[in-house]
Biopython code that builds the backbone (N, CA, C, O; Angstrom):
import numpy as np
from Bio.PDB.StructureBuilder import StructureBuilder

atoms = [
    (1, "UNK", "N", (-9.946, 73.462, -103.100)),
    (1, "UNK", "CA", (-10.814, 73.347, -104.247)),
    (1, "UNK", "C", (-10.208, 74.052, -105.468)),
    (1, "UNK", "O", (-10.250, 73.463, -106.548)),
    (2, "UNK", "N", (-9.614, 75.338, -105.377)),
    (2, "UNK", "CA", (-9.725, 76.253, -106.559)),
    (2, "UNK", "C", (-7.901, 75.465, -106.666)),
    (2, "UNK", "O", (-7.525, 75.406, -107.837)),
    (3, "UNK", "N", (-6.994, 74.988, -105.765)),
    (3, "UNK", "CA", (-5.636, 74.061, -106.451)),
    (3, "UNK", "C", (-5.901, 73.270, -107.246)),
    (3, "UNK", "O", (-5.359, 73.267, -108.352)),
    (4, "UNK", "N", (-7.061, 72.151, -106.775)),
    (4, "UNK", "CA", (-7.383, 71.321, -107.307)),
    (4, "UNK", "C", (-7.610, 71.421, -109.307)),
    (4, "UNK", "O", (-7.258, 70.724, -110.259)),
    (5, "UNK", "N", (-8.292, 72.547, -109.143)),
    (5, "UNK", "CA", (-9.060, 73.558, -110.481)),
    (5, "UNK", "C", (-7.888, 73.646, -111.366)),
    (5, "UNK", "O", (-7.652, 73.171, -112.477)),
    (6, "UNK", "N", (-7.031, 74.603, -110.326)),
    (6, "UNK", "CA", (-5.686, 75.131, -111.494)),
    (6, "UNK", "C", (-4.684, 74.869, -111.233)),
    (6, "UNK", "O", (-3.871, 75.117, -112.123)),
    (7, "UNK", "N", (-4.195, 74.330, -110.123)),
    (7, "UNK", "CA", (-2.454, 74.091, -109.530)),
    (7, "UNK", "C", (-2.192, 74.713, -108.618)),
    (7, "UNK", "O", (-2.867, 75.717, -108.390)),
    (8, "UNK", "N", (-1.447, 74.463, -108.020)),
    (8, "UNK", "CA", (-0.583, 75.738, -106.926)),
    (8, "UNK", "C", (-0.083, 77.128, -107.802)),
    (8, "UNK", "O", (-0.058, 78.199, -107.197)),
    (9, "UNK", "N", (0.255, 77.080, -109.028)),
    (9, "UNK", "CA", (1.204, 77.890, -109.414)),
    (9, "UNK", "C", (0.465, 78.683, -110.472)),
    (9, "UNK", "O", (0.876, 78.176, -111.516)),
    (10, "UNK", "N", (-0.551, 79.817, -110.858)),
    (10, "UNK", "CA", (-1.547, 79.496, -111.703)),
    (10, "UNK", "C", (-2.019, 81.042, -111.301)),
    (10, "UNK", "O", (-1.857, 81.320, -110.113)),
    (11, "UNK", "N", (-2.514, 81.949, -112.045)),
    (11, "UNK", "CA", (-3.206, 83.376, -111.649)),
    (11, "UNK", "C", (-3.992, 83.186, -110.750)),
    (11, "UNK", "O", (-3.827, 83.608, -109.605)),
    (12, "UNK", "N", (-5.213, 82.351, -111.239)),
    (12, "UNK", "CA", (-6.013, 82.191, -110.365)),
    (12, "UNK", "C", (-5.830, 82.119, -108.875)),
    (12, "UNK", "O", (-6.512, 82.772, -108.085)),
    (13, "UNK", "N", (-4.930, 81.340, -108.559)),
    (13, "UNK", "CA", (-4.343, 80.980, -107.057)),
    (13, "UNK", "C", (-3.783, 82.417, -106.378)),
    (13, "UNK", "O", (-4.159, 82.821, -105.278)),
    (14, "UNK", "N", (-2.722, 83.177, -107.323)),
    (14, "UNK", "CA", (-2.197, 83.931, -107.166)),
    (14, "UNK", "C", (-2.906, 85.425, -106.521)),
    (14, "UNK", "O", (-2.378, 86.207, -105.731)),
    (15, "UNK", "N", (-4.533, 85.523, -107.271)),
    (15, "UNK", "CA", (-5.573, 86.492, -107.164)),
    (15, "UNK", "C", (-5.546, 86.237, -106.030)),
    (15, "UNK", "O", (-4.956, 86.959, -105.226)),
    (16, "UNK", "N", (-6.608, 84.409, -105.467)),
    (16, "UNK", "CA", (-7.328, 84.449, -104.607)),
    (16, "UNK", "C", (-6.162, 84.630, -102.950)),
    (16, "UNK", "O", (-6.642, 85.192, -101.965)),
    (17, "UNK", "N", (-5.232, 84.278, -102.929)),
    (17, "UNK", "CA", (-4.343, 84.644, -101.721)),
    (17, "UNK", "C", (-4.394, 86.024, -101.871)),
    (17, "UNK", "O", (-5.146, 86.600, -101.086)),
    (18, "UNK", "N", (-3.654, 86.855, -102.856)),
    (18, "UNK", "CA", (-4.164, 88.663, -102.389)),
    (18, "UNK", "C", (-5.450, 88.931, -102.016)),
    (18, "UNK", "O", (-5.642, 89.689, -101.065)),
    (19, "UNK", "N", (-6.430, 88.400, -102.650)),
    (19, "UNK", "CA", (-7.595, 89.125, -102.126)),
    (19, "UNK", "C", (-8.056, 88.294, -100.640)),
    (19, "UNK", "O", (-8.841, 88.733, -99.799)),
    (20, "UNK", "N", (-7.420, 87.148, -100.604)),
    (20, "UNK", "CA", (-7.982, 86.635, -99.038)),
    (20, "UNK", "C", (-6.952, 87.250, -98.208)),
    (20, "UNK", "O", (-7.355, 87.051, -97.062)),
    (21, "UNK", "N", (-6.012, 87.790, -98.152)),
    (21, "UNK", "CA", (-4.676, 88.484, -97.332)),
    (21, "UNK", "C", (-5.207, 89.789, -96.917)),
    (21, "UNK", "O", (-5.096, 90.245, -95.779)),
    (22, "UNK", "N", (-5.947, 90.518, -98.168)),
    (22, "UNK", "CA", (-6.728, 91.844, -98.389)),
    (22, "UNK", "C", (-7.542, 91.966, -97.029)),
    (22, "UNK", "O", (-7.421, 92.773, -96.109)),
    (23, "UNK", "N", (-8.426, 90.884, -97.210)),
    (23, "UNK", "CA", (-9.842, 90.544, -96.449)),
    (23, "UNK", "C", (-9.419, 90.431, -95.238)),
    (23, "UNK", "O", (-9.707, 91.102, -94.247)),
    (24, "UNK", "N", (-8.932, 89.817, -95.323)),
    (24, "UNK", "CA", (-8.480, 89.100, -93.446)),
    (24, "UNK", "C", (-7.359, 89.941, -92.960)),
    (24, "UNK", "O", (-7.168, 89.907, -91.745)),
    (25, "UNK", "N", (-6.444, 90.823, -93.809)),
    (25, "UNK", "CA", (-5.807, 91.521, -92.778)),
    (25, "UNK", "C", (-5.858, 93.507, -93.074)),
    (25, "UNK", "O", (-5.129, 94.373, -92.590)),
    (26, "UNK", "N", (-6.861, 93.613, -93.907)),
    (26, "UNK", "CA", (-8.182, 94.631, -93.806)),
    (26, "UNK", "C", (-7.102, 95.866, -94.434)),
    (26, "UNK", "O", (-7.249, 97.066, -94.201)),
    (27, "UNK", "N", (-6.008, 95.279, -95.268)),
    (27, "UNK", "CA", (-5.119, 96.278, -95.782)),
    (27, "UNK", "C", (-5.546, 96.658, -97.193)),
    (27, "UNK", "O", (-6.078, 95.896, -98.000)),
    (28, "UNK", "N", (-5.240, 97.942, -97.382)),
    (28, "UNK", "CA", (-5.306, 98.547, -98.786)),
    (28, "UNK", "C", (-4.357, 97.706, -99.915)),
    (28, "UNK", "O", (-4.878, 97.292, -100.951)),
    (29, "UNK", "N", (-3.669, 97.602, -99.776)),
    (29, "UNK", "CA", (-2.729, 96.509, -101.190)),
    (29, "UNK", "C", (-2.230, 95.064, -100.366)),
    (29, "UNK", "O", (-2.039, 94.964, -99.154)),
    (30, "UNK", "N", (-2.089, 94.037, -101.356)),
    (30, "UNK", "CA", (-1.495, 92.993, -101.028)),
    (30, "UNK", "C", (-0.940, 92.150, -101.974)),
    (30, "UNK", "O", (-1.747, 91.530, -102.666)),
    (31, "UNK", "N", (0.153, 91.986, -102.160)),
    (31, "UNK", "CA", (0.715, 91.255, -103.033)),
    (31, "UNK", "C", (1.221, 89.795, -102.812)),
    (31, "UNK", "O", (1.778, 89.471, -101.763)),
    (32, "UNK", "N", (1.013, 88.954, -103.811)),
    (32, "UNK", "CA", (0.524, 87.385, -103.634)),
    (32, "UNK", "C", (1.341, 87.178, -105.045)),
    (32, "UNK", "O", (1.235, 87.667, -106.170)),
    (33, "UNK", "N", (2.376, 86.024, -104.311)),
    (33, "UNK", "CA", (3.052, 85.107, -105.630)),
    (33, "UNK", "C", (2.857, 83.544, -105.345)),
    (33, "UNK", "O", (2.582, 83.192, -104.198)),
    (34, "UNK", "N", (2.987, 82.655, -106.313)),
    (34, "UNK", "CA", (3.033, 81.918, -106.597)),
    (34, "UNK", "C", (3.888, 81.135, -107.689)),
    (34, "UNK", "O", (3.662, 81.358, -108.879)),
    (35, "UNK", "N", (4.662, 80.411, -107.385)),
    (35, "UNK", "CA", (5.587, 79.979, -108.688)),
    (35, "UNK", "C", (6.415, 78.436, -108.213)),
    (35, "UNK", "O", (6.140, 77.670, -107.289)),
    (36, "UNK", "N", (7.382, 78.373, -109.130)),
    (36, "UNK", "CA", (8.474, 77.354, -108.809)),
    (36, "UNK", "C", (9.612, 77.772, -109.183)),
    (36, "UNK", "O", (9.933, 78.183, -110.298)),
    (37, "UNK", "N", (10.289, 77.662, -108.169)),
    (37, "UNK", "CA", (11.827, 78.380, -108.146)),
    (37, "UNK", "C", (13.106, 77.166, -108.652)),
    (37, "UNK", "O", (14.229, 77.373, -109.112)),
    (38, "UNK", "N", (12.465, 76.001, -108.375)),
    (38, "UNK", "CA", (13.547, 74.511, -108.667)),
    (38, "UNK", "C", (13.996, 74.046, -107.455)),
    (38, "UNK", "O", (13.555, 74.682, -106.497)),
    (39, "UNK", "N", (14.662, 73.225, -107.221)),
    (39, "UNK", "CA", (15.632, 72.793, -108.674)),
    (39, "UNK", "C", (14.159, 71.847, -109.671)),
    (39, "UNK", "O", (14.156, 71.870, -110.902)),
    (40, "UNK", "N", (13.661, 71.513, -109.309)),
    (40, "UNK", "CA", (12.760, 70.425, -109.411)),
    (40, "UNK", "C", (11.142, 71.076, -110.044)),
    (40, "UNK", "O", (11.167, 72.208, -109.561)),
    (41, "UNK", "N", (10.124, 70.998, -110.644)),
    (41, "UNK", "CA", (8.582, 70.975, -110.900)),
    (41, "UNK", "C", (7.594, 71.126, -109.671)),
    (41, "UNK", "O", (6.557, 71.770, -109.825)),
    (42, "UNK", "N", (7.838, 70.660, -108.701)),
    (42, "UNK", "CA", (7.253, 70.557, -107.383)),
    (42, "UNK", "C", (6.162, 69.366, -108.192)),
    (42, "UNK", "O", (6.506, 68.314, -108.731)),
    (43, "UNK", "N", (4.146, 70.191, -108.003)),
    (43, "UNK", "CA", (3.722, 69.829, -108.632)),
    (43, "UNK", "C", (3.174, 68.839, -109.877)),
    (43, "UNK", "O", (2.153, 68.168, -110.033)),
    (44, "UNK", "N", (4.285, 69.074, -110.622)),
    (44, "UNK", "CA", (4.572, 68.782, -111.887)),
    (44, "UNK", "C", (3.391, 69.464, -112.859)),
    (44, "UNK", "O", (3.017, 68.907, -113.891)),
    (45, "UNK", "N", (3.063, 70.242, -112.576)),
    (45, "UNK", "CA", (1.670, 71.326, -113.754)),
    (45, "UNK", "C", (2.538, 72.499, -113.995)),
    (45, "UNK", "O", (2.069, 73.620, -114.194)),
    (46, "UNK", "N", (3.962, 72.208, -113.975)),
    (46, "UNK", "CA", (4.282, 73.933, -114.409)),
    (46, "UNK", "C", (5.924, 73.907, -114.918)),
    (46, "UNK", "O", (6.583, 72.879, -114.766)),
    (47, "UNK", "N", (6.389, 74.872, -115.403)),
    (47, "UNK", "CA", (7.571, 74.721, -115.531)),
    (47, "UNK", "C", (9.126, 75.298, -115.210)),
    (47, "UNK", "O", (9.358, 76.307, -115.874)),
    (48, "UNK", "N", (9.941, 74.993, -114.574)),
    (48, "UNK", "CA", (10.640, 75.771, -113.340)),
    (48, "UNK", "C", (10.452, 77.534, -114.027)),
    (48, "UNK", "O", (10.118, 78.027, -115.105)),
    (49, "UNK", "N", (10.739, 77.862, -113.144)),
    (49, "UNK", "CA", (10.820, 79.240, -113.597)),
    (49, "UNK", "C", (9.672, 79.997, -113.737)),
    (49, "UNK", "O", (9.946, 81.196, -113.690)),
    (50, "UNK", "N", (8.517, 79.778, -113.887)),
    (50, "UNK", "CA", (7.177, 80.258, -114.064)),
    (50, "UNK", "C", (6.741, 80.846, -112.618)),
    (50, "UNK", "O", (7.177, 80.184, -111.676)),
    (51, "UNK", "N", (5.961, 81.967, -112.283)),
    (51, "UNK", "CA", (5.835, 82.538, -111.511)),
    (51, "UNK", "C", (4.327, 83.549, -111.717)),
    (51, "UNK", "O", (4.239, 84.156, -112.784)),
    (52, "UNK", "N", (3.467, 83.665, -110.946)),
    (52, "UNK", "CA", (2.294, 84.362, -111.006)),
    (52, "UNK", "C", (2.597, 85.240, -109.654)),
    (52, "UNK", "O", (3.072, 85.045, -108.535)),
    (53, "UNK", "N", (2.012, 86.386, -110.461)),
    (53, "UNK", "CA", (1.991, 87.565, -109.165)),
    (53, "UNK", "C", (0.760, 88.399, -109.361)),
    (53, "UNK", "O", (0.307, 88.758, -110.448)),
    (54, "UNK", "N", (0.462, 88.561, -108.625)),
    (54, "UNK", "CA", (-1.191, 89.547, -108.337)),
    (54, "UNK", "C", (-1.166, 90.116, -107.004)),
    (54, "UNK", "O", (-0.890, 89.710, -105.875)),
    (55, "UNK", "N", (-1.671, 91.537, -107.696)),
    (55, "UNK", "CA", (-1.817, 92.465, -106.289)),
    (55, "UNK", "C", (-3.079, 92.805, -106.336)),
    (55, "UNK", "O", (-3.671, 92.921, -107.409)),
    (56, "UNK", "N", (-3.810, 93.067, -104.823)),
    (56, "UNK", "CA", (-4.890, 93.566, -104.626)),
    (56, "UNK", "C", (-4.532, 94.471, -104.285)),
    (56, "UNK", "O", (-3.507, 94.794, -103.684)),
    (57, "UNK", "N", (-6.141, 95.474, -104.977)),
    (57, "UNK", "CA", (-5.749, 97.258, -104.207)),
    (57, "UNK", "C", (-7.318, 97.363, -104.365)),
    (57, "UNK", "O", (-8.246, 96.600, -104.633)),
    (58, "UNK", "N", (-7.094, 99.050, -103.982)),
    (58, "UNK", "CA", (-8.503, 99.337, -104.085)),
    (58, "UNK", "C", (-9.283, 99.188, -104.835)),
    (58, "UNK", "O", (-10.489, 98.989, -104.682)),
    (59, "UNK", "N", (-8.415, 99.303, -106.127)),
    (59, "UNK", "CA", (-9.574, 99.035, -107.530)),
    (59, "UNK", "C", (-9.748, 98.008, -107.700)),
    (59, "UNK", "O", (-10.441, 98.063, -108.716)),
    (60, "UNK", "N", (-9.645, 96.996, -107.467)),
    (60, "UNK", "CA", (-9.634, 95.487, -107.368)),
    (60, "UNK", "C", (-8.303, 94.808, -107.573)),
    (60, "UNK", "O", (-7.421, 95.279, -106.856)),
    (61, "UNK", "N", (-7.802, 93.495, -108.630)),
    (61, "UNK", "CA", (-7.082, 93.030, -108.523)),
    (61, "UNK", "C", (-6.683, 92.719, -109.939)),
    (61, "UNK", "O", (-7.439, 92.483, -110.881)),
    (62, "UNK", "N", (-5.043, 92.767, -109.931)),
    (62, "UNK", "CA", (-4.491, 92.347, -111.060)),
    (62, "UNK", "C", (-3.272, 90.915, -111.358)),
    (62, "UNK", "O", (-2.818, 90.367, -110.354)),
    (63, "UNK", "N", (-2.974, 90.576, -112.301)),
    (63, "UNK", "CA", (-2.135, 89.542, -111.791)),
    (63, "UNK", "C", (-1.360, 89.489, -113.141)),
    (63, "UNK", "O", (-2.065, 89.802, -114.101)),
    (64, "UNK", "N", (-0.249, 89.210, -113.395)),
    (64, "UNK", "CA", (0.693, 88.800, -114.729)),
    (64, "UNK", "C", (1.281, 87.537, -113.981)),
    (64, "UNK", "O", (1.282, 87.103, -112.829)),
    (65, "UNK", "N", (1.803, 87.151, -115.266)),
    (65, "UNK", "CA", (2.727, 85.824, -115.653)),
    (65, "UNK", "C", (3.881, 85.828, -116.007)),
    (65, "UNK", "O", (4.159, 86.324, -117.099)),
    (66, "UNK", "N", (4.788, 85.327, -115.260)),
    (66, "UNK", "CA", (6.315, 85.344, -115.643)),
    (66, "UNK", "C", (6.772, 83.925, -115.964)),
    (66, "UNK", "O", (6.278, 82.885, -115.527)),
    (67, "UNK", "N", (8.047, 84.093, -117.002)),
    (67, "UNK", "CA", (8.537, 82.937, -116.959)),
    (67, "UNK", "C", (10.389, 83.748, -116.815)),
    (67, "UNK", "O", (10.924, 84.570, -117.559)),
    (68, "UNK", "N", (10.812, 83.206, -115.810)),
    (68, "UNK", "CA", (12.466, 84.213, -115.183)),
    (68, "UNK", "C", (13.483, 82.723, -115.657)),
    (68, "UNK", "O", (14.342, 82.511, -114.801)),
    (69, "UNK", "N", (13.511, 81.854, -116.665)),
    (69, "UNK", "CA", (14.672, 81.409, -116.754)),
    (69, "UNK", "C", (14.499, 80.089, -115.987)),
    (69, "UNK", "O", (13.388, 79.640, -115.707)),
    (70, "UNK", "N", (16.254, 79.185, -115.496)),
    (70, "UNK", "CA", (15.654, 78.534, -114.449)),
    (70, "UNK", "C", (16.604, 78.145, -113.652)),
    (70, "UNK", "O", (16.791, 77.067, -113.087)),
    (71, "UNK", "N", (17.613, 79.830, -113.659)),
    (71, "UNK", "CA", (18.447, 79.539, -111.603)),
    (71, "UNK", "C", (17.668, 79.797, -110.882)),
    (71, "UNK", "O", (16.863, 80.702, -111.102)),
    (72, "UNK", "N", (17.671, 78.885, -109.504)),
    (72, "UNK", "CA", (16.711, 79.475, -109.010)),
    (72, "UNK", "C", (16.772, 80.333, -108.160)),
    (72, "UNK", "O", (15.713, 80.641, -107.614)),
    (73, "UNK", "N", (18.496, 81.275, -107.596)),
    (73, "UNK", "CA", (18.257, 82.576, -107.357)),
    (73, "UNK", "C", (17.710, 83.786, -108.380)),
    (73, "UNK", "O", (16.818, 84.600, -108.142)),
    (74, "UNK", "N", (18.432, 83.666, -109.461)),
    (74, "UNK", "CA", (17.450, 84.609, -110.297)),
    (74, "UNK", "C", (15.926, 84.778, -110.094)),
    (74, "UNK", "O", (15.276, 85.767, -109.756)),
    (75, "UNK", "N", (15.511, 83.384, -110.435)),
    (75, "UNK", "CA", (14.067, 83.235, -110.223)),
    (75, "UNK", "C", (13.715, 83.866, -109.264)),
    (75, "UNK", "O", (12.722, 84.574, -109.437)),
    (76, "UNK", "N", (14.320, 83.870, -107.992)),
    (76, "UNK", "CA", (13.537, 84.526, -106.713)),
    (76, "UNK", "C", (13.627, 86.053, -106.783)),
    (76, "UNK", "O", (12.603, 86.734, -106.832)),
    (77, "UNK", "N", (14.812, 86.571, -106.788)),
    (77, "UNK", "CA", (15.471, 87.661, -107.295)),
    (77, "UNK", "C", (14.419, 88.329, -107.617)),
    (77, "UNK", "O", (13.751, 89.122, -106.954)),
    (78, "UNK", "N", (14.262, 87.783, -109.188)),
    (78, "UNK", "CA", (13.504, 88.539, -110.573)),
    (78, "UNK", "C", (11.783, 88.504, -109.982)),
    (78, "UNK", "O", (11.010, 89.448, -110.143)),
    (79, "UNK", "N", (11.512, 87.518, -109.453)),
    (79, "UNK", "CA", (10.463, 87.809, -108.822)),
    (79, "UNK", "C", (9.841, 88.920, -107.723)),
    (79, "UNK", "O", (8.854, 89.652, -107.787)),
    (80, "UNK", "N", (10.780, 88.733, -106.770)),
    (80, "UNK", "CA", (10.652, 89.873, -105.811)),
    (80, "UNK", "C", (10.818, 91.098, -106.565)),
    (80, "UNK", "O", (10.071, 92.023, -106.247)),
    (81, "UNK", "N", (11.568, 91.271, -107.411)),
    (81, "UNK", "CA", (11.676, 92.564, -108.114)),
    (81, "UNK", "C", (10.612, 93.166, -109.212)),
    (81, "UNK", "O", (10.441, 94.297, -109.667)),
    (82, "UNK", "N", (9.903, 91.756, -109.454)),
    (82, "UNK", "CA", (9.126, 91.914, -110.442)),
    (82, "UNK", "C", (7.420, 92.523, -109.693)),
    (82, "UNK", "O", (6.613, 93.351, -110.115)),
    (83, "UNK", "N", (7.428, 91.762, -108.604)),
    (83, "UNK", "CA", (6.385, 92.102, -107.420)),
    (83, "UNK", "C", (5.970, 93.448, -106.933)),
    (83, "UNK", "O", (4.875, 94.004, -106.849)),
    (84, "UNK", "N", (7.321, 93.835, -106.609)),
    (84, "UNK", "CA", (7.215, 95.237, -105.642)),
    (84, "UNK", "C", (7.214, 96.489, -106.984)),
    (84, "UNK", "O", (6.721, 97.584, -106.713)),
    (85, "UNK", "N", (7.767, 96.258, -108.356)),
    (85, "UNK", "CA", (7.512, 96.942, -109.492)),
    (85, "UNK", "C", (6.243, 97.106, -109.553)),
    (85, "UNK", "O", (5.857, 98.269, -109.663)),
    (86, "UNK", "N", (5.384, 96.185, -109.508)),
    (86, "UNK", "CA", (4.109, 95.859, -110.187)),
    (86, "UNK", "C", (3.116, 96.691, -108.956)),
    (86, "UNK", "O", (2.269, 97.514, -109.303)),
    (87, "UNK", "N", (3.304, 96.424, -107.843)),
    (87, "UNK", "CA", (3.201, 97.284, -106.494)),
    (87, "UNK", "C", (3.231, 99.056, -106.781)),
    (87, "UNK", "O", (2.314, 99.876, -106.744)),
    (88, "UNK", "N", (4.347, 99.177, -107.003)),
    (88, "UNK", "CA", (4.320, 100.692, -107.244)),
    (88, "UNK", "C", (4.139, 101.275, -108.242)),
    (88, "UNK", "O", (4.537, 102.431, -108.387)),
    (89, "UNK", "N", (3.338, 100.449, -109.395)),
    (89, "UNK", "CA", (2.776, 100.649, -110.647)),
    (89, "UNK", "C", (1.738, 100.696, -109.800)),
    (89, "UNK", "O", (1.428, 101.887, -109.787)),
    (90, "UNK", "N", (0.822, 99.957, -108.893)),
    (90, "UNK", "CA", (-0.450, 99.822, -108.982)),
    (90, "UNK", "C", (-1.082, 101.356, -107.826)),
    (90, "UNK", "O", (-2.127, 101.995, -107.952)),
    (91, "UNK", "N", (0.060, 101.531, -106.750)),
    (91, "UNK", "CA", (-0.170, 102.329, -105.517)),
    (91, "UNK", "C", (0.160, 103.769, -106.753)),
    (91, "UNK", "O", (-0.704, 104.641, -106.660)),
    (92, "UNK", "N", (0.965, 103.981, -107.530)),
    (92, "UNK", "CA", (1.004, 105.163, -108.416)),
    (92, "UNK", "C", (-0.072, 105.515, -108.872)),
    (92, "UNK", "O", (-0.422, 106.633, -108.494)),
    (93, "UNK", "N", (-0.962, 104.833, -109.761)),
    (93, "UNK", "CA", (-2.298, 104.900, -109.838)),
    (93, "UNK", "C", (-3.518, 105.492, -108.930)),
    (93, "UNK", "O", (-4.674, 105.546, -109.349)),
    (94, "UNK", "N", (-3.199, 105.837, -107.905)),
    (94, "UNK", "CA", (-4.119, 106.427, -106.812)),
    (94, "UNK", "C", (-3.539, 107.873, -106.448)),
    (94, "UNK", "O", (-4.094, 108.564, -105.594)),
]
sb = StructureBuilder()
sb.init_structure("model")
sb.init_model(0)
sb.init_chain("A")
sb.init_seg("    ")
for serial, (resi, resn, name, xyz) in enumerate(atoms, 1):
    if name == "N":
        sb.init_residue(resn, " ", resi, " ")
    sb.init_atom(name, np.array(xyz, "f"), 0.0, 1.0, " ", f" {name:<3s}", serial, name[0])
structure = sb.get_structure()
């Protein structure tokens, strides 16, 4: 329902997997991406390189928007790096 709404690739999507990962595997943080790495659109609602990441924590949940270019090791790269940053921004906070 909520793909249908916004895409695969989209905050929204990005929230609701951390906070259903949260729920169902009863952990304090969880971090949830969503994007397209290439070579190709998948989809076609987005544009290579674009990437949503959101972490759940205790205080609830946050999510940013990337756009990393469009190799698509970088892309993965810059993502994972961009993830686990955003992670120990959020676990610092406590």
């Amino acid at each position: 329902e909520q793909i249908q709404k916004y895409s695969t690739v989209s905050p929204e999507i990005a929230e609701a997997l951390a906070l259903g990962g949260q729920k169902k595997l009863g952990a304090d943080y969880v971090v949830a991406t969503t994007g397209i790495a290439g070579p190709t659109k998948g989809d076609g609602q987005g544009e290579v390189g674009r990437v949503c990441i959101a972490i759940a924590g205790p205080q609830g949940v946050m999510n940013e928007e990337f756009i990393f270019g469009k190799a698509r090791k970088r892309i993965i790269q810059k993502a994972v790096d961009k993830a686990l940053e955003l992670l120990l921004k959020e676990i610092s906070k406590n």
